[in-house]
Backbone of each chain as ProteinMPNN parsed JSONL, in Angstrom:
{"seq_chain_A": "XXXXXXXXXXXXXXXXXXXXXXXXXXXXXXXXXXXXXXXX", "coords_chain_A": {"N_chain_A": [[162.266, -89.202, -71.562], [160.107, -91.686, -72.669], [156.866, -93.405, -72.948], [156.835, -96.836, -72.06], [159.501, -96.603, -70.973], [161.682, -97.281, -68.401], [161.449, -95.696, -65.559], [163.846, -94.62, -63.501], [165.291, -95.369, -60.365], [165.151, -93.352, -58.419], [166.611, -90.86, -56.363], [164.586, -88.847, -53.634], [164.179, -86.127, -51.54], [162.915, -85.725, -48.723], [160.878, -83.236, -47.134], [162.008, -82.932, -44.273], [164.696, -83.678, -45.165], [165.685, -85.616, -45.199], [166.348, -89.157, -47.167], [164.74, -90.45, -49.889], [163.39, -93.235, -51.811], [162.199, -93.124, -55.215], [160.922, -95.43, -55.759], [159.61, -96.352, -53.416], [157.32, -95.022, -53.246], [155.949, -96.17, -55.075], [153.243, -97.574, -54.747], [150.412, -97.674, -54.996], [148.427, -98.695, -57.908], [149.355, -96.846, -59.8], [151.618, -94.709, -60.522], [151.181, -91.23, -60.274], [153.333, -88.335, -61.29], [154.35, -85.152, -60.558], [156.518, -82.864, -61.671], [157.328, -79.84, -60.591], [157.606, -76.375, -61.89], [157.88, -74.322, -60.043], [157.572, -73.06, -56.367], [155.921, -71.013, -55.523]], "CA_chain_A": [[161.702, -90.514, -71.299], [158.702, -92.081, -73.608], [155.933, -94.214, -72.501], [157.223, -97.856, -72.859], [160.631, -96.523, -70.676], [161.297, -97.591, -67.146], [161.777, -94.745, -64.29], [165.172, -95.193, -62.827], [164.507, -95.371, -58.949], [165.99, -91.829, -58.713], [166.432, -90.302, -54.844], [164.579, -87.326, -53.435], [164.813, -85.66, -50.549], [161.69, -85.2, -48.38], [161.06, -81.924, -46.321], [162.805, -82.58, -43.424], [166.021, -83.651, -45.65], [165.901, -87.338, -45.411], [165.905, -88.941, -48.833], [163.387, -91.284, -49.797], [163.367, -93.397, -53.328], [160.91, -92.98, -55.935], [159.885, -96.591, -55.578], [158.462, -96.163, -52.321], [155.65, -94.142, -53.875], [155.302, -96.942, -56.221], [152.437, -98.304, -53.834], [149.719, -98.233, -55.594], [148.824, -99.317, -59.134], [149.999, -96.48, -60.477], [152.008, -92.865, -59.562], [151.433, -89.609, -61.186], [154.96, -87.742, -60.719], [154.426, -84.054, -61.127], [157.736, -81.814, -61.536], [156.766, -78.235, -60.593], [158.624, -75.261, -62.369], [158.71, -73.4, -58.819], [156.342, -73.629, -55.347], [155.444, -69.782, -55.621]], "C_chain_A": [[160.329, -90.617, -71.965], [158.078, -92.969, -72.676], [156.674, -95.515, -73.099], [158.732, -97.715, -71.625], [160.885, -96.812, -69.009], [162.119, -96.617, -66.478], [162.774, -95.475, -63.648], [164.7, -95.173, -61.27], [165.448, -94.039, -57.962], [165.323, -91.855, -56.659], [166.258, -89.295, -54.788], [164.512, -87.345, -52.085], [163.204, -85.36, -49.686], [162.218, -83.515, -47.122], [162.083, -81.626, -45.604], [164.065, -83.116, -43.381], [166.254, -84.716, -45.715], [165.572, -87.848, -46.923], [165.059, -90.559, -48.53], [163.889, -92.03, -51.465], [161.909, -93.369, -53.851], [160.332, -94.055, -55.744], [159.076, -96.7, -54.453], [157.598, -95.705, -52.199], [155.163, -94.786, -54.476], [154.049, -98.094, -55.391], [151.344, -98.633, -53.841], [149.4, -98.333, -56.948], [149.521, -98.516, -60.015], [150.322, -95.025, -59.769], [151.651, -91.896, -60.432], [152.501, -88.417, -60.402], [154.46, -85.953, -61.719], [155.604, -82.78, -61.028], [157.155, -80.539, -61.61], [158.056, -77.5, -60.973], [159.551, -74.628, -60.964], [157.265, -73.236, -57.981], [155.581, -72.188, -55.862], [154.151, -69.848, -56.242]], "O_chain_A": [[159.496, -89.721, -71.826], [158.679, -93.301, -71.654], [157.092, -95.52, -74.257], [159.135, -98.838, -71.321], [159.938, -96.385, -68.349], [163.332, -96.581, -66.687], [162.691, -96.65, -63.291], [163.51, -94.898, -61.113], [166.215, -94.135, -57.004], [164.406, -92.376, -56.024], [166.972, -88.463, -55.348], [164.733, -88.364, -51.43], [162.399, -84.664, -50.306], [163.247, -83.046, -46.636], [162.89, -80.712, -45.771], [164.709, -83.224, -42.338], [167.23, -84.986, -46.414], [164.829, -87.269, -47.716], [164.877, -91.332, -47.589], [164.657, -91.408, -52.2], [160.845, -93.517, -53.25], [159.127, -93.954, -55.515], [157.919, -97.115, -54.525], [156.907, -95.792, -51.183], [153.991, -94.546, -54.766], [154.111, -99.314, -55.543], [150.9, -99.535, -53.132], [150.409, -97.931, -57.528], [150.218, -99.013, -60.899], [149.701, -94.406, -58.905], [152.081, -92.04, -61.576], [152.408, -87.864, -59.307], [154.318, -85.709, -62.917], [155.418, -81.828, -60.27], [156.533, -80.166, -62.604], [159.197, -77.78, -60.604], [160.745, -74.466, -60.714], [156.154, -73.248, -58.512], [154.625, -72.329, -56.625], [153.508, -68.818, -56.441]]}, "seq_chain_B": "XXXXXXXXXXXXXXXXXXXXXXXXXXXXXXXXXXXXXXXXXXXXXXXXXXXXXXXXXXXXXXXXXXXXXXXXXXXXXXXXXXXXXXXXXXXXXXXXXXXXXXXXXXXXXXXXXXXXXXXXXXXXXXXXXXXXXXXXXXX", "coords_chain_B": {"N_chain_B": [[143.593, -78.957, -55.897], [143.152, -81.289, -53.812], [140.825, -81.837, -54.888], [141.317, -83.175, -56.914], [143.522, -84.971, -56.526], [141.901, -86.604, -55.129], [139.867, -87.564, -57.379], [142.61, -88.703, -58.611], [143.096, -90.92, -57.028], [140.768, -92.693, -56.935], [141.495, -93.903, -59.392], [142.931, -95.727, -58.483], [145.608, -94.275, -58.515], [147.9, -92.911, -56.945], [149.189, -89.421, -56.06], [152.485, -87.608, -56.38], [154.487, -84.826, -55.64], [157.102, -83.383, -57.073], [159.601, -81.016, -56.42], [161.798, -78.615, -57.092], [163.095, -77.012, -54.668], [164.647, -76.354, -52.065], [165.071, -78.386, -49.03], [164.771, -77.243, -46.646], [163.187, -74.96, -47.432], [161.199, -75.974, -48.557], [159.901, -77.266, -46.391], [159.309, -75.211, -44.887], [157.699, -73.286, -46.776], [155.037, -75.385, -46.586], [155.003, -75.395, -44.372], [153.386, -73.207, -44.807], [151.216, -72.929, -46.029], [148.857, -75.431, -47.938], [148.712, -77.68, -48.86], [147.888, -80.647, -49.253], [149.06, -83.2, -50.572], [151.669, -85.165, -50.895], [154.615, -83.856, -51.189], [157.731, -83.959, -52.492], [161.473, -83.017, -52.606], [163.994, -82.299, -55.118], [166.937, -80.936, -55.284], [168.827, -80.278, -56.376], [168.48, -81.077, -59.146], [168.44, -83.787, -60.439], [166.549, -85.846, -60.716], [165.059, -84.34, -62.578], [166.105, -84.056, -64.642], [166.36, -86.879, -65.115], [164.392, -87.154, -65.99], [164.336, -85.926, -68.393], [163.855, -83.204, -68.535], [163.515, -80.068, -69.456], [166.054, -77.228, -69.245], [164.787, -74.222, -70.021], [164.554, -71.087, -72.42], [165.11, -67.365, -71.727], [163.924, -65.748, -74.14], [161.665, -67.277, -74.15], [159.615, -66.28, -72.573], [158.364, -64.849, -73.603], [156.944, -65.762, -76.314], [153.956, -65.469, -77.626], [152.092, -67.635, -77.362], [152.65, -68.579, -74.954], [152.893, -65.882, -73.437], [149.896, -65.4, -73.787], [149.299, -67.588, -71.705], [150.109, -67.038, -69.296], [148.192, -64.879, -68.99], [145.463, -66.323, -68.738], [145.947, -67.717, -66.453], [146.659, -65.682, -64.711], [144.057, -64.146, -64.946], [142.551, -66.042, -63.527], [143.273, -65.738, -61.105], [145.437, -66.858, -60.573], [149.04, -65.172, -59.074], [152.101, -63.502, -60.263], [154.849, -64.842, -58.699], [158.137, -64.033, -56.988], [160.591, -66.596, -57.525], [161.872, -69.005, -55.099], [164.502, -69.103, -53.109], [167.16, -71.272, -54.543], [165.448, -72.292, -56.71], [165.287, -72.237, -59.668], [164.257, -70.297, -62.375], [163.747, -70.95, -65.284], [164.133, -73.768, -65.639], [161.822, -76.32, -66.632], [158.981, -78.155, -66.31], [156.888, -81.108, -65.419], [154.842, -83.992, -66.453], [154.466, -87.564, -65.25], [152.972, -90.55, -65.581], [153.56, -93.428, -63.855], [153.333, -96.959, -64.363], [153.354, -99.506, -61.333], [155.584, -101.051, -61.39], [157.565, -98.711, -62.065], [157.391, -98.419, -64.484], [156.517, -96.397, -67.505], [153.618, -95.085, -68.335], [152.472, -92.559, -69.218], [153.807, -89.604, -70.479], [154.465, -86.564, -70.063], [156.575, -84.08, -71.35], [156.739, -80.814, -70.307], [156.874, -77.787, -72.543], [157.103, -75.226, -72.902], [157.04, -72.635, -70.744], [153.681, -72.83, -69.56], [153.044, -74.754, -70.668], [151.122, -77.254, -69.564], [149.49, -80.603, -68.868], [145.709, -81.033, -69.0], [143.897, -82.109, -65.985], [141.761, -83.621, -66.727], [143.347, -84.617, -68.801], [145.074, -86.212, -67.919], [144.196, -88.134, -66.185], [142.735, -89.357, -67.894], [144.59, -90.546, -69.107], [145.4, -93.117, -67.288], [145.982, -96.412, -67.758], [143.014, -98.202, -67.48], [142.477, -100.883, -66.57], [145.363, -102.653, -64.501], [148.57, -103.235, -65.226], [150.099, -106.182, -65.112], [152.457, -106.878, -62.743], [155.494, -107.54, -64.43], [158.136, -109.897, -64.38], [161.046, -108.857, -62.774], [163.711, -109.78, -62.885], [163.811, -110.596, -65.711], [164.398, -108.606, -67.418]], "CA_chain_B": [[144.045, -79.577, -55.408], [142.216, -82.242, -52.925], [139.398, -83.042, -55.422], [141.904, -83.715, -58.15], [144.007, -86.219, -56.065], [141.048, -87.708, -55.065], [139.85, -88.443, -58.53], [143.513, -89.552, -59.461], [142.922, -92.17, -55.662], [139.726, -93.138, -57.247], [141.833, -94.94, -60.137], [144.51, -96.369, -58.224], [147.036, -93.53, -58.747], [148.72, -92.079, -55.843], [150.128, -88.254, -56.689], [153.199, -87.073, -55.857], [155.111, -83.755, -56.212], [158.856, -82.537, -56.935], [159.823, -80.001, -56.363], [163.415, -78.062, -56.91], [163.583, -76.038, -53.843], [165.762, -76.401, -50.954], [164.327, -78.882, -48.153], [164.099, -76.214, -45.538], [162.36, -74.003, -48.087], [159.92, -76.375, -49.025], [159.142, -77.578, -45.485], [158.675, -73.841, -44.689], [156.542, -73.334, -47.345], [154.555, -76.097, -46.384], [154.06, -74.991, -43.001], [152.461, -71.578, -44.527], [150.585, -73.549, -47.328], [147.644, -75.903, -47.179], [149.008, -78.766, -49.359], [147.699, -81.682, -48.912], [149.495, -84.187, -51.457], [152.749, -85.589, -50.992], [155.493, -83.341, -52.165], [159.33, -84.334, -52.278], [162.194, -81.846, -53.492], [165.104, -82.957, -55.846], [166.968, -79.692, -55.182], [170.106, -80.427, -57.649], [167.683, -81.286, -60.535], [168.944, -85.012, -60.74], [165.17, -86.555, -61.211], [164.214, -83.537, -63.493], [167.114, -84.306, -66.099], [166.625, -87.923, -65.491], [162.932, -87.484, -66.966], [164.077, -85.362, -69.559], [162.833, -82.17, -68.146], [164.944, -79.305, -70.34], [165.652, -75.605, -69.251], [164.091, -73.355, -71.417], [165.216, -69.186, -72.462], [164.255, -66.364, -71.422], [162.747, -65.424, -74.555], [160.455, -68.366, -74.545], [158.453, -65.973, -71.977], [157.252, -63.877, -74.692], [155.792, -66.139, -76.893], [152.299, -65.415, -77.552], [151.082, -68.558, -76.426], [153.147, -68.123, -73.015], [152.092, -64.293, -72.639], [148.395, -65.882, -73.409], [149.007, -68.54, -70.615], [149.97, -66.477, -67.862], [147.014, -63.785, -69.035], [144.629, -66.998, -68.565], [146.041, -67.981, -65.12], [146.276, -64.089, -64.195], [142.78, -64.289, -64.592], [141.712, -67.063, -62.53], [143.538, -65.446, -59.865], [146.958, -66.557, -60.271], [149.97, -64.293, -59.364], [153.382, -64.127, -60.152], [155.893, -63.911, -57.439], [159.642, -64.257, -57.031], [161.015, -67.663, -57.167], [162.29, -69.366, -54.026], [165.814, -69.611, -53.075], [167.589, -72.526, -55.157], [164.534, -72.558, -57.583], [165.553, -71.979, -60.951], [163.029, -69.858, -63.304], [164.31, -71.689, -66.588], [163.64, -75.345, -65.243], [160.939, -76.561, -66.831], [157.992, -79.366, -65.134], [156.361, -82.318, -66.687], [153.844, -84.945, -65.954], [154.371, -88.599, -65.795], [152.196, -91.428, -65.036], [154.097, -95.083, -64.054], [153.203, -97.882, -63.425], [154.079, -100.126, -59.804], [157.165, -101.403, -61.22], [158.205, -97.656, -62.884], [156.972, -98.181, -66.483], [155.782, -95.021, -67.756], [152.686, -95.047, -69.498], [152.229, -91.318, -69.729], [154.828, -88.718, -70.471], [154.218, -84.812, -70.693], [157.656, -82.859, -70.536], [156.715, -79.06, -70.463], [157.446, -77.271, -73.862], [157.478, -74.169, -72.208], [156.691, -72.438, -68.721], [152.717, -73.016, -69.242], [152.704, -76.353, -71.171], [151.138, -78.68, -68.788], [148.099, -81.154, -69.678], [144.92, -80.977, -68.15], [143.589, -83.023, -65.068], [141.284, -84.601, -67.311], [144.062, -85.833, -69.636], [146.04, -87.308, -66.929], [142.788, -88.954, -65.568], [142.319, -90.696, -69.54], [145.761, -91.535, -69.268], [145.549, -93.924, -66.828], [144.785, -97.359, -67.804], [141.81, -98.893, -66.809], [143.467, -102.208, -66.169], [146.336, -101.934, -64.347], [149.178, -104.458, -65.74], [150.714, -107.347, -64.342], [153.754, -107.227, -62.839], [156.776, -108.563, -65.005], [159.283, -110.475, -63.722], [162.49, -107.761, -63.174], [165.086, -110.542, -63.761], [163.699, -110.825, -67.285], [164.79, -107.347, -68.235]], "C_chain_B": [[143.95, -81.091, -54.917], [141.478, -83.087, -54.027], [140.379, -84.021, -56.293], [142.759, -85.094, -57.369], [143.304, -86.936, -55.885], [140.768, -88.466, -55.634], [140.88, -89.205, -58.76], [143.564, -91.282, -58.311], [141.888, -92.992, -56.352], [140.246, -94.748, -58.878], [142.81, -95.41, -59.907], [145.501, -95.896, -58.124], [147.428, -92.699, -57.703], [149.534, -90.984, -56.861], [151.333, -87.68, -55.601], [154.06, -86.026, -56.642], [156.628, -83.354, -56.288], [158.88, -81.696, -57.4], [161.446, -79.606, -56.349], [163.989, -77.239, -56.017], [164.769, -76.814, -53.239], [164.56, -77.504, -50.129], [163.681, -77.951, -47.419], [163.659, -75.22, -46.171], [161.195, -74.682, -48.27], [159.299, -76.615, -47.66], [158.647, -76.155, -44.678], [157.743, -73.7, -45.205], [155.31, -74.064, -47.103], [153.957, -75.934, -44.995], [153.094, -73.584, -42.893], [151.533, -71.558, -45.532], [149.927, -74.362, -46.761], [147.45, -76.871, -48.58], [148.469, -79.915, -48.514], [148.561, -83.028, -49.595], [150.914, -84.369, -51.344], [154.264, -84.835, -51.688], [156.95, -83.454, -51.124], [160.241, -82.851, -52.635], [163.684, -82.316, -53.806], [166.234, -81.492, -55.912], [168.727, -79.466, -56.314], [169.783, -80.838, -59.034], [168.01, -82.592, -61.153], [167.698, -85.906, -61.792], [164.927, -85.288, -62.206], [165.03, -84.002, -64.735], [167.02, -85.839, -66.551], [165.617, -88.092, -66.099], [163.114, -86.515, -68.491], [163.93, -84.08, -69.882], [163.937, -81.025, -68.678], [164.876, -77.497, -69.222], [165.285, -74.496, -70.459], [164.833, -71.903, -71.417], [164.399, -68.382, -71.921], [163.146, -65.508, -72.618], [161.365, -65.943, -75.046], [159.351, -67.83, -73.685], [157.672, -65.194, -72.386], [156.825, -64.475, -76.445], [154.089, -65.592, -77.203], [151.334, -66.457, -76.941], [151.323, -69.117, -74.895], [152.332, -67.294, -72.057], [150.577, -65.356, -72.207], [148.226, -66.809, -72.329], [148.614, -68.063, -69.445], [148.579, -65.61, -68.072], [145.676, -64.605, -68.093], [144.78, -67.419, -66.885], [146.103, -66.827, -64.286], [144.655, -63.955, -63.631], [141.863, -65.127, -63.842], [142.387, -66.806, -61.274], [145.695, -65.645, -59.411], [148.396, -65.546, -60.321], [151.237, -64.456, -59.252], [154.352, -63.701, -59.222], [157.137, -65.015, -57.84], [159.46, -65.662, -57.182], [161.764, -67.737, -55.438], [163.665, -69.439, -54.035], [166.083, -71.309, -53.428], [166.802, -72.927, -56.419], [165.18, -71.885, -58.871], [164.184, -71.65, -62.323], [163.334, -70.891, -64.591], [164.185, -72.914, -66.389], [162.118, -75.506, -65.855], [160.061, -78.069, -66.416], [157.739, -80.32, -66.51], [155.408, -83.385, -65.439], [153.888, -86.712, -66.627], [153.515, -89.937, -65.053], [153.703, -92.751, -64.728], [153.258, -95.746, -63.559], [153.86, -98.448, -61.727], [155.586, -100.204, -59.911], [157.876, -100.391, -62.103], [157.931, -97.846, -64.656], [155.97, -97.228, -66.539], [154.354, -95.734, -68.846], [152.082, -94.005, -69.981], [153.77, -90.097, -69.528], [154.834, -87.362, -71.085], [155.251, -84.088, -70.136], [157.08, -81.52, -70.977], [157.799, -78.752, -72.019], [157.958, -76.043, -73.683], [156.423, -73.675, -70.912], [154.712, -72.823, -68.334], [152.349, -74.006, -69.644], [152.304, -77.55, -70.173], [149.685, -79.29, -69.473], [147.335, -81.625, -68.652], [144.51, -82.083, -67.078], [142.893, -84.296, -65.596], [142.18, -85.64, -68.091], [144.979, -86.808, -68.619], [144.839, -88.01, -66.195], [142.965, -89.824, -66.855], [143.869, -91.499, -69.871], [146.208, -92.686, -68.538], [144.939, -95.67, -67.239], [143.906, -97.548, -67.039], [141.733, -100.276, -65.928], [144.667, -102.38, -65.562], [147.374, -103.486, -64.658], [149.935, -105.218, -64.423], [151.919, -106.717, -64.387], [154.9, -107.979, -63.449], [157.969, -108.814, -64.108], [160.48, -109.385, -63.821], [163.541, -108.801, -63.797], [164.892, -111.153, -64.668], [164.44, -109.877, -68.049], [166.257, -107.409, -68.542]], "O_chain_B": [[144.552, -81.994, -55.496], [141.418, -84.307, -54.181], [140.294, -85.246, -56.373], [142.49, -86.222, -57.785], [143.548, -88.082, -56.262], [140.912, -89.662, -55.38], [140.628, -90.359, -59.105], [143.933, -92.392, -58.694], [142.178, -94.188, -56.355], [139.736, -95.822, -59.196], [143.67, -95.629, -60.76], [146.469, -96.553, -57.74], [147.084, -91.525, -57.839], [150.184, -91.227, -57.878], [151.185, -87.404, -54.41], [154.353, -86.122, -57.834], [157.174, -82.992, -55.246], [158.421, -81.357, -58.49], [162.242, -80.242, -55.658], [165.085, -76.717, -56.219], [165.558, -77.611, -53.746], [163.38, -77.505, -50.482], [162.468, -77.742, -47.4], [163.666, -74.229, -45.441], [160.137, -74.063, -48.16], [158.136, -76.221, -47.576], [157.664, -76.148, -43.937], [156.701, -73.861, -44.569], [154.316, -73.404, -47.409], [152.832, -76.224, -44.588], [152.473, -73.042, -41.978], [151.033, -70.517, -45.959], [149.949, -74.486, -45.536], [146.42, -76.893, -49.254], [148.619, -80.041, -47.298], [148.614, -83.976, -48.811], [151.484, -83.415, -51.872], [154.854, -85.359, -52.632], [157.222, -83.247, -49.941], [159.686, -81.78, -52.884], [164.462, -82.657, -52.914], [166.147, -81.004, -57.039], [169.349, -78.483, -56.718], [170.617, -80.938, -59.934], [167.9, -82.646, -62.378], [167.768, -86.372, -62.929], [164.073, -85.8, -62.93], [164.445, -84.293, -65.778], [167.335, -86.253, -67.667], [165.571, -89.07, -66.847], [162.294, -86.427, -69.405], [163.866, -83.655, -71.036], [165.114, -81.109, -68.328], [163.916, -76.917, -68.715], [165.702, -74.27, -71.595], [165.613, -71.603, -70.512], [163.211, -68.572, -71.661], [162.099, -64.91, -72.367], [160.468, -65.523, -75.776], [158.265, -68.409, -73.707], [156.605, -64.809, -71.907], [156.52, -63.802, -77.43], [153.301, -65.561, -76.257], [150.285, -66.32, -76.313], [150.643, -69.731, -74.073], [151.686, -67.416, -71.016], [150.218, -65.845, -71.135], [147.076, -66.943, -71.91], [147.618, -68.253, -68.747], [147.803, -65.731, -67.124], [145.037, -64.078, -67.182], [143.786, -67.422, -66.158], [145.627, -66.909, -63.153], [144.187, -63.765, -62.508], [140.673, -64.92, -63.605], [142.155, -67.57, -60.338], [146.574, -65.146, -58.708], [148.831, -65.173, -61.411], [151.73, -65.256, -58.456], [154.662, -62.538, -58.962], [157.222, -66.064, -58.478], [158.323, -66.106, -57.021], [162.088, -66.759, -54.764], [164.136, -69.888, -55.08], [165.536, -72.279, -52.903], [167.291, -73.764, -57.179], [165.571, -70.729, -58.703], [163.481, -72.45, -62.939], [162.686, -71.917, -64.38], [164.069, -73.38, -67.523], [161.268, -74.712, -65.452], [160.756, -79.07, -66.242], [158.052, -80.363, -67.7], [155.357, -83.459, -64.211], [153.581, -87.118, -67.747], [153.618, -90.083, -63.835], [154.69, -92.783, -65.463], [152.523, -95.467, -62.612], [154.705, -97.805, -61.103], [156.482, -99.792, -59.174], [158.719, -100.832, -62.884], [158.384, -97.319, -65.671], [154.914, -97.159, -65.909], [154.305, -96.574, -69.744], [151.292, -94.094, -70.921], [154.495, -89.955, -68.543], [155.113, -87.064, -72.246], [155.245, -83.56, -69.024], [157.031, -81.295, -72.187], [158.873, -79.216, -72.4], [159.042, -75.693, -74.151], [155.438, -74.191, -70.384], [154.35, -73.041, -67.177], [151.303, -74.448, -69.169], [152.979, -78.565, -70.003], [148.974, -78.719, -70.3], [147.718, -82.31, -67.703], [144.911, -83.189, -67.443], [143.101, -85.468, -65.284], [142.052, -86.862, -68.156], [145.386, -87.958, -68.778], [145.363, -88.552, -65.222], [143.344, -90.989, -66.742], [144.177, -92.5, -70.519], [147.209, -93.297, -68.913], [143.785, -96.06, -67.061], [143.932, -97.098, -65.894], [141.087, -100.554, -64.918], [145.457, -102.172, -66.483], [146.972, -104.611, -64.36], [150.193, -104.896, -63.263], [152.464, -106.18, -65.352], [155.23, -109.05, -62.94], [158.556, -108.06, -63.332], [160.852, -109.058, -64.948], [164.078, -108.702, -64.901], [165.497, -112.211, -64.842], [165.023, -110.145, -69.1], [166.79, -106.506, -69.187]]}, "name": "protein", "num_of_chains": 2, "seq": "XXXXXXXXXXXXXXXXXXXXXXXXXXXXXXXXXXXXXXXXXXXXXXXXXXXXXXXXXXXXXXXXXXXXXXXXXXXXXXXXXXXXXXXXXXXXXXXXXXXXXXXXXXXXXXXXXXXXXXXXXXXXXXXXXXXXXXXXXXXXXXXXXXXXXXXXXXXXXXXXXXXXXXXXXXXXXXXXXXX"}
C-alpha cells in the first residue's frame, strides 16, 4: 500500500478477543498504525 | 514509549499497535508489561498482508546492516528473546500514517527485521493541515 491508497477497514482482535475495526481508531485526525515483528 | 505518543497526540495522531500474537498472549503480556498505547493483535496476519507487510528469510539476518542493527539495539540495552507462541520470526512490521477516513499519507513497510523509520520521521510525516473529509460516495 502507497501513500494516496485507502486502508481497507480490516478487523483486529483486541486483548480480551473481541474484534474491533480499524476505523474505530480513526478518531482523531490522523492514526499511526504500527505492525510489530514480535512483543518480546 | 509515553513521550513519543504524546508528541504523536500533540499533532492530532492517535497511535496504535498490531500485533501477531495470540489474544491471550498479548493480554498476558500486557499484564506483565507497562504499555501504555493501544495495542490490538491480528493473529492470522490478515491486516499485515493487507498493508503489504512481506515475510522475509532467514538469511536476511546476516546482512551486515541487520547484524549492525541488532549490535546498535544490543547496545542500548535491547535483548533478544524467543518469540511468543503464534508469533512468526519472518513477519516483517511497518509504519503507516492515515488519515480519518483511511487515506494513507505515510507508508514504511520493513525491508528487513531492523528497517523501521525514526520517531522523528513519522512526526514530519504528518501533515500539518489535516484534510477535509471527502465525500465516500464519490469514490
Amino acid at each position: 500500500m502507497t501513500p494516496g491508497d485507502a486502508a481497507p477497514d480490516l478487523t483486529l482482535l483486541r486483548p480480551d478477543g473481541g474484534s474491533v475495526r480499524l476505523s474505530e481508531f480513526c478518531t482523531s485526525d490522523f492514526l499511526l498504525v504500527v505492525f510489530l515483528r514480535h512483543l518480546a | 514509549m509515553d513521550a513519543a505518543r504524546d508528541r504523536f497526540a500533540a499533532r492530532g495522531c492517535f497511535v496504535l499497535v498490531v500485533s501477531q500474537a495470540e489474544p491471550e498472549v498479548l493480554s498476558l503480556y500486557l499484564s506483565r508489561s507497562n504499555w501504555n498505547v493501544t495495542i490490538v493483535c491480528d493473529p492470522d496476519r490478515t491486516a499485515y498482508a493487507a498493508f503489504g507487510l512481506e515475510r522475509t528469510r532467514w538469511l536476511t539476518f546476516f546482512k551486515p546492516r541487520v547484524l549492525w542493527g541488532y549490535a546498535c539495539g544490543m547496545w542500548k540495552g535491547y535483548r533478544v528473546k524467543k518469540p511468543y507462541v503464534g508469533e512468526d520470526l519472518l513477519q516483517l512490521g511497518g509504519d503507516f500514517i492515515l488519515t480519518r477516513g483511511r487515506k494513507l499519507v505515510f507508508a514504511h513497510a520493513s525491508a528487513d527485521p531492523t528497517d523501521r523509520p525514526a520517531v522523528a520521521e513519522l512526526l514530519a510525516a504528518i501533515p500539518s493541515v489535516p484534510p477535509i473529509p471527502s465525500d465516500p460516495r464519490s469514490d
